[in-house]
LUMMAR-793083 format. One record per residue: residue in one letter; x, y, z of N, C-alpha, C, CB in turn. Coordinates in steps of 0.001 Angstrom, whole numbers, plus 500000, padded with zeros to 6 digits. Atoms other than C-alpha are relative to their C-alpha. Glycine has a CB too. Layout:
N
AXYZXYZXYZXYZ/...
end
This chain:
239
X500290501312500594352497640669123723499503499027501067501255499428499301/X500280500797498407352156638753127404499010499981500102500405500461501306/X501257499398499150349427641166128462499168499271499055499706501841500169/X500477500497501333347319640341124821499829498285500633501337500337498474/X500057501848500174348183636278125006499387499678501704502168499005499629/X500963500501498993346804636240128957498532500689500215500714500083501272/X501436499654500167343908638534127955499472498658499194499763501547499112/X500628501285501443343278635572125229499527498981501001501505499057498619/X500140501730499121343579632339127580498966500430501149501858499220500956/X501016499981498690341640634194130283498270500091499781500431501412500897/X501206499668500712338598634668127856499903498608499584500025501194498822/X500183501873500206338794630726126579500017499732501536501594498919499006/X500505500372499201338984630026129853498812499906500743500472500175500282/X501493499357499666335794631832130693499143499046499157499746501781499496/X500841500747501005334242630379127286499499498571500686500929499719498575/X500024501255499579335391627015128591498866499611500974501216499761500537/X501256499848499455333513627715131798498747499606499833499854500819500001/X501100499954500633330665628392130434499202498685499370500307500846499118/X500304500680500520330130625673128243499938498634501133500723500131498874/X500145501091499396330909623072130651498500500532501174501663499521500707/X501102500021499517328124624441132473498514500181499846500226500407500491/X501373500226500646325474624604130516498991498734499726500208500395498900/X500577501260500170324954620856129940499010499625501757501535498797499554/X500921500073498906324274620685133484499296501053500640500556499495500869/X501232499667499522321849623265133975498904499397498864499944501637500240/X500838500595500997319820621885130797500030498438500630500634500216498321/X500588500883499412319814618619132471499693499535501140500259499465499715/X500727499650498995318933619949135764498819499957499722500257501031500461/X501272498862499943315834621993134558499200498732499530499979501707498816/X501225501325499720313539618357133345499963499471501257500207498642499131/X499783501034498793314700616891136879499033501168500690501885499548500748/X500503499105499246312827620039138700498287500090499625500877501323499764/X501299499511500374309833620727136337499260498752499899499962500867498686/X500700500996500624308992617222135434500094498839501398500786499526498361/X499961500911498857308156614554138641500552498780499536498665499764500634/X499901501608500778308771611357136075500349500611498781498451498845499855/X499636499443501044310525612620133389500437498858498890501026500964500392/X500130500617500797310157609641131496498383499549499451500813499182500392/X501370499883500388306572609663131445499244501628500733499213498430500631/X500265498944499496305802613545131746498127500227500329500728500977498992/X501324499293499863301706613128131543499780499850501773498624499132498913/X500287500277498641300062614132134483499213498961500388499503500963500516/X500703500794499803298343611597136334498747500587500677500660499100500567/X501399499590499784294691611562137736499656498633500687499056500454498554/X500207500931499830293044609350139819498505499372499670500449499999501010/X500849500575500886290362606880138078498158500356500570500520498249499983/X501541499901499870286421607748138220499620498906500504499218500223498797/X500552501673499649284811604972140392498779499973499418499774499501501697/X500707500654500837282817602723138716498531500317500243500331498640500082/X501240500065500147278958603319138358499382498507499996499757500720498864/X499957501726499844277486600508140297498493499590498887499684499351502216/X501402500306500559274526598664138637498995500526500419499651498872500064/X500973500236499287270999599430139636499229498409500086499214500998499563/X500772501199499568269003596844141331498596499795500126500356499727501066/X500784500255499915266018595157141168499193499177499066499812500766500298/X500276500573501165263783593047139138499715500435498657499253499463500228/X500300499386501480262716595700136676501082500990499371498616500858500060/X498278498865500362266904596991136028499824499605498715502007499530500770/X499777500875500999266927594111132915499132501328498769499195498119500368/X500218499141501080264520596382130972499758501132500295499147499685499249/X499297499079499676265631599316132555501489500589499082500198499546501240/X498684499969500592269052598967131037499923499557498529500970499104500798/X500422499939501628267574597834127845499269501087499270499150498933499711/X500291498571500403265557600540127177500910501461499800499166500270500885/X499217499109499914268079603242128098501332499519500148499624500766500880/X499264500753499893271189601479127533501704501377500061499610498748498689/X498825499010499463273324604765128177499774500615501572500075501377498904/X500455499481498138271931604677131630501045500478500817499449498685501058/X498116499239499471275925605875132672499378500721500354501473500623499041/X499868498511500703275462608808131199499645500857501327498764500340498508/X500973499127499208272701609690134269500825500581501193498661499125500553/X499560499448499030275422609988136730500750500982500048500384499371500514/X499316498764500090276710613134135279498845501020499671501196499958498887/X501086498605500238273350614932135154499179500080501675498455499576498342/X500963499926498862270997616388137878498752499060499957499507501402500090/X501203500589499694268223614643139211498920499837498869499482500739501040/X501437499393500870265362616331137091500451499733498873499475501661500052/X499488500071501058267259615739133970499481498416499626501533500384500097/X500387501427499871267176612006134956498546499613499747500326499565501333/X501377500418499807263444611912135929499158500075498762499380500810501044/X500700500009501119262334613200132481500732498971498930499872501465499519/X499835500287500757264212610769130718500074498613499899500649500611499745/X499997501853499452262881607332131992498515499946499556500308499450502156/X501470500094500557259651606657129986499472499476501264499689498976498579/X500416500976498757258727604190132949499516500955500858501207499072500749/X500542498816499154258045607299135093499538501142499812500634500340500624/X500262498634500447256770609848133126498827500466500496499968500143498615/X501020499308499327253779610168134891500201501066501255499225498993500418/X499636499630499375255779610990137999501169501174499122500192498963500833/X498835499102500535258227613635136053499113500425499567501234499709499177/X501396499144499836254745615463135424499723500241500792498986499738499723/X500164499019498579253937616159138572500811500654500583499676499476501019/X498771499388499373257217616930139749500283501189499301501228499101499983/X499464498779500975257909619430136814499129500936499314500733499477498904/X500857499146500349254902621491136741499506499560498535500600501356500129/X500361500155500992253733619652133484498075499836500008500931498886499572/X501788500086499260250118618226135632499729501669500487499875498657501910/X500536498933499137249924621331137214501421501298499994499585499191501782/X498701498523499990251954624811136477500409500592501220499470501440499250/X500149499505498581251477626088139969501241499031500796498214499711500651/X499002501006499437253565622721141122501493499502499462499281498894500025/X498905500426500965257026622610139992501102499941501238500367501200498549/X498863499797499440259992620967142152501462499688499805499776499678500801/X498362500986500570262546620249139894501249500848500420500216499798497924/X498736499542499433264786623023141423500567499687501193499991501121500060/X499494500160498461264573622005144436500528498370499920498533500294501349/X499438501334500062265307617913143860501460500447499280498955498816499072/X498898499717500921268028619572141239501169500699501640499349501463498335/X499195499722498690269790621117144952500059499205500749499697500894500721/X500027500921499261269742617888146584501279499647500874499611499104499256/X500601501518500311271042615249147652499013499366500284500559499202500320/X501221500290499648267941613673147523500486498228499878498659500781498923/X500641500915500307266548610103147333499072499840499892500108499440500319/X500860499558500210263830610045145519499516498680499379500094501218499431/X501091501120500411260782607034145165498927500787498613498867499562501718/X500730499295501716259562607753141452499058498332500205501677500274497817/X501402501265500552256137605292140859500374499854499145498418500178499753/X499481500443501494256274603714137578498488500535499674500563498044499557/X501477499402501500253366604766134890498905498611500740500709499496497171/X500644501389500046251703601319135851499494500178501472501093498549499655/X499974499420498380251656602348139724498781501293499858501941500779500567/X500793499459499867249742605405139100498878499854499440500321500732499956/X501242500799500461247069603744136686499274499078500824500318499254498964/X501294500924499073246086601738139441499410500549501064500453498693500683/X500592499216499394244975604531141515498640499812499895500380501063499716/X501694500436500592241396604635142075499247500976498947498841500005501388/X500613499207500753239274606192139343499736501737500266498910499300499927/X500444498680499654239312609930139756501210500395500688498645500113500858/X499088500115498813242236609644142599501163501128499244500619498118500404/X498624499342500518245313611403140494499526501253499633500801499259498718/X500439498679500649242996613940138838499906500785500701498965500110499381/X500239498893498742241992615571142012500907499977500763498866499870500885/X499102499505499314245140615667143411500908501179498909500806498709500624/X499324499314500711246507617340140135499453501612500140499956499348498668/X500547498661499880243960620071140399500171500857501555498444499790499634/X499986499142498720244674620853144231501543500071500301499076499301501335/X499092499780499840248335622186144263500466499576501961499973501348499314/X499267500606498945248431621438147988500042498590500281499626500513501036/X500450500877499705247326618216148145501646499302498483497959499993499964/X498786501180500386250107617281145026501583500451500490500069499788498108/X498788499777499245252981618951147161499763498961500623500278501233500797/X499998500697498767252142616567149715499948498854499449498981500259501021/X499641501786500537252450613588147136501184499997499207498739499191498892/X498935499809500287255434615137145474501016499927501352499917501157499264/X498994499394499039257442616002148534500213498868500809499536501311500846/X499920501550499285256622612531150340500936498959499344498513499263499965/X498704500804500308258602610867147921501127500065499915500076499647499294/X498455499750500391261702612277148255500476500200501266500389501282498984/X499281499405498387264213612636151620501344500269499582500080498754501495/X498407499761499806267606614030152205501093499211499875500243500322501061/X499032500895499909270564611938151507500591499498498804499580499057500673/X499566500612501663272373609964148477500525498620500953501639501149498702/X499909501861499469271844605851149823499819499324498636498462499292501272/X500049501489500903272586603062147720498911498978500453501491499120500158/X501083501125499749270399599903147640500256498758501366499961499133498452/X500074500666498685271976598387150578500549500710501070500620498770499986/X499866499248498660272226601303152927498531501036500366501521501042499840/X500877499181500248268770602606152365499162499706501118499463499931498705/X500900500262498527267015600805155383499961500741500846500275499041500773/X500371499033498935265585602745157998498594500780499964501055501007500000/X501156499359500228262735604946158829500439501580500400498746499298500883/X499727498460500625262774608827157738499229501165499963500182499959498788/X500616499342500126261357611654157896500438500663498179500062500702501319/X500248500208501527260399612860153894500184501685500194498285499107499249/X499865498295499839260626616665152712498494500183499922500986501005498623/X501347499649499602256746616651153387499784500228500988499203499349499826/X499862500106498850257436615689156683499669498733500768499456500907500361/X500374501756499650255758612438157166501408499062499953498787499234498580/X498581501291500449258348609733157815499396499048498974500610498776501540/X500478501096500952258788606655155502500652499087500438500162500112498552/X499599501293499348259705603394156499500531498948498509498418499284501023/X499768501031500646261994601127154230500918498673500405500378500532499044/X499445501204499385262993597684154773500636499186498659498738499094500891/X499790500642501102265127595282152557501954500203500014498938500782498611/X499005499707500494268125595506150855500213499869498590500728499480500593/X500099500370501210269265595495147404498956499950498969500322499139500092/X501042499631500557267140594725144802498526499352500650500275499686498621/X501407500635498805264386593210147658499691501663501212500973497962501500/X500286498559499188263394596837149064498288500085499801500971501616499144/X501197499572499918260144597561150023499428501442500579499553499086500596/X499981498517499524258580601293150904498692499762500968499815501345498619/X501354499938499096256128601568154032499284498452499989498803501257499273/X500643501302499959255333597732153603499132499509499070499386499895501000/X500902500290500690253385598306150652500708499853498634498932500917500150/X499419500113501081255682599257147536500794499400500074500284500786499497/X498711500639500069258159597118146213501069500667498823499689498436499697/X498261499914500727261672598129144454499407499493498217501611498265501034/X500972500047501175260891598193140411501472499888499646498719501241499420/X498338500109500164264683599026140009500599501278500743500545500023498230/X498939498913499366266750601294142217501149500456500274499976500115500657/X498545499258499798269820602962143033500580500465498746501109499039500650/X499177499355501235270133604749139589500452501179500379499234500236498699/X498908498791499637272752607608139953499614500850498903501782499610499986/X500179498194500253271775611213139233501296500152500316498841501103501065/X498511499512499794274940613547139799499399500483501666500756501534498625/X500582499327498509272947614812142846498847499080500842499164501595499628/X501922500537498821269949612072143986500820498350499938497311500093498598/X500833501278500659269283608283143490498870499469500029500364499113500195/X501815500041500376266220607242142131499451498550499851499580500797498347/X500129501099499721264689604277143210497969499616499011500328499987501965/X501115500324500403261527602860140837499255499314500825500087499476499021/X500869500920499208258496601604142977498905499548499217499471500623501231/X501153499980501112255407599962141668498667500468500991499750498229499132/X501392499730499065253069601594144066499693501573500743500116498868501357/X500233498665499798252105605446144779499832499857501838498511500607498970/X499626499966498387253249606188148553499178501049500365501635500304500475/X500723498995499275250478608192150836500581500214501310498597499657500133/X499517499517498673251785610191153592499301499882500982500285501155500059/X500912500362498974248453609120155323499968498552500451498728500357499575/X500034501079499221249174605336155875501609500092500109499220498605499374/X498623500795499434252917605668156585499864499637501011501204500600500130/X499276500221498192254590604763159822499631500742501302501561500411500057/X500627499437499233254129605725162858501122500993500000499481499282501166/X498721499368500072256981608693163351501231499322501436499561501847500141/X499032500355498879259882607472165555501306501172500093500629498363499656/X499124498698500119262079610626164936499474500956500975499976500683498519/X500970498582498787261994613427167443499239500955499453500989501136500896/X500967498922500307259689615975166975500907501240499248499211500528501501/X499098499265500303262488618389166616500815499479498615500756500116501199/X499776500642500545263811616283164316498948500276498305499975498930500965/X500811500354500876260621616097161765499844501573499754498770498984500410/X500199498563500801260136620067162247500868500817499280499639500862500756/X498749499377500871263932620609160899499557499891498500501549499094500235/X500429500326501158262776618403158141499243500445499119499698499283500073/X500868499222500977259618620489157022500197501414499731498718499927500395/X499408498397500590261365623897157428501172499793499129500589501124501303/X499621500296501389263898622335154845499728500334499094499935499231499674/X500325500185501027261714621676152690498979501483499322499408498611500174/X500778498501500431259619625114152997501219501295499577498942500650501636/X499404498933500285262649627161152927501084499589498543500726500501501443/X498830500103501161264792625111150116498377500819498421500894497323499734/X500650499936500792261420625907147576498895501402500382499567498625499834/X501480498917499726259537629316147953499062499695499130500168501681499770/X501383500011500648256686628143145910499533498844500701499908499877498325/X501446501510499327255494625233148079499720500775501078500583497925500698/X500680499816499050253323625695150413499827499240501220499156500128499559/X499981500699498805253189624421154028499433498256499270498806500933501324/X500181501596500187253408620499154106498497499551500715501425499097500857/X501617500279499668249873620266155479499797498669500371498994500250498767/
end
């Protein structure tokens, strides 16, 4: 009868055990898995803001395309075809003037910064001037490739003079929306955010024959054109 009644109490005792320890592993196990276990979501830290672009022609820039955000979650080339204002330039660039000339993979591997003319810029070319560069694939590498250089600059870190993925340097001065290119183009609206470039509107078609004088080392300018020959096997020497 003894043996029986301390088999009994020694098994409630166990039970007892037990139970008292269960509460505290169940309100252990949120203190371990959960950092804030009164607010379990995870946190994240906030997307910085998409600054404005600048310049006098942003106003109907941002009216026209009024999801202009949007651009800083796409590539470059995505961007360039979807700015009426430049569609002349997003034809040459995308093999539309000329099949032979296409560098939207290569601006799409950037970071670039890239001087897009406006539609209004290349109409004032001289009579004949655009056509015969469309028909001579080397001659529109060397007006594609001039507008674009290495880097991702905002509108007030863009000053300086550069060598281009043509190879010619370019010379810009300014800041903000007061930027000028080589002394001749002015700023239309710039620093719109691609996921990979920014794309600065000019109102004036940039020739690699009146830039700057080069102030970059030599070594320097020939890194720059084997860049640009080895990021694109279909261009042809920067000539």
């Amino acid at each position: 009868m003894k043996t029986r009644t301390s088999k009994t109490l020694g098994a409630a005792a166990g039970i007892a055990a037990i139970v008292v320890s269960l509460p505290l592993a169940i309100t252990a196990s949120p203190l371990t898995t959960t950092a804030n276990a009164d607010d379990p979501t995870p946190t994240s830290t906030p997307a910085a803001p998409i600054p404005d672009p600048q310049g006098s022609g942003c106003d109907a820039f941002k009216t026209e395309l009024p999801n202009w955000k949007d651009f800083a979650t796409k590539p470059v080339g995505t961007v360039l075809a979807s700015i009426p204002d430049i569609s002349t330039f997003n034809s040459l660039v995308s093999g539309q003037a000329n099949p032979a000339v296409n560098i939207v993979d290569v601006l799409n591997g950037g970071p670039y910064v890239v001087f897009a003319p406006t539609n209004d810029a290349f109409a004032a070319m001289a009579p004949g001037q655009l056509d015969a560069i469309k028909a001579d694939p080397a001659a529109l590498y060397k007006l594609v490739y001039y507008h674009a250089f290495l880097g991702l600059l905002g509108p007030d870190d863009l000053k300086g003079q550069r060598p281009t993925q043509q190879g010619a340097e370019i010379k810009v001065t300014g800041k903000g929306g007061d930027i000028k290119v080589n002394d001749t183009a002015k700023e239309v609206c710039g620093g719109i955010e691609a996921s990979n470039a920014r794309i600065y509107m000019i109102d004036t078609v940039l020739d690699p024959a009146t830039g700057p004088e080069p102030i970059s080392p030599t070594a320097t300018s020939s890194t720059a054109t084997t860049t640009a020959a080895t990021t694109t096997s279909a261009a042809p020497p920067a000539g």
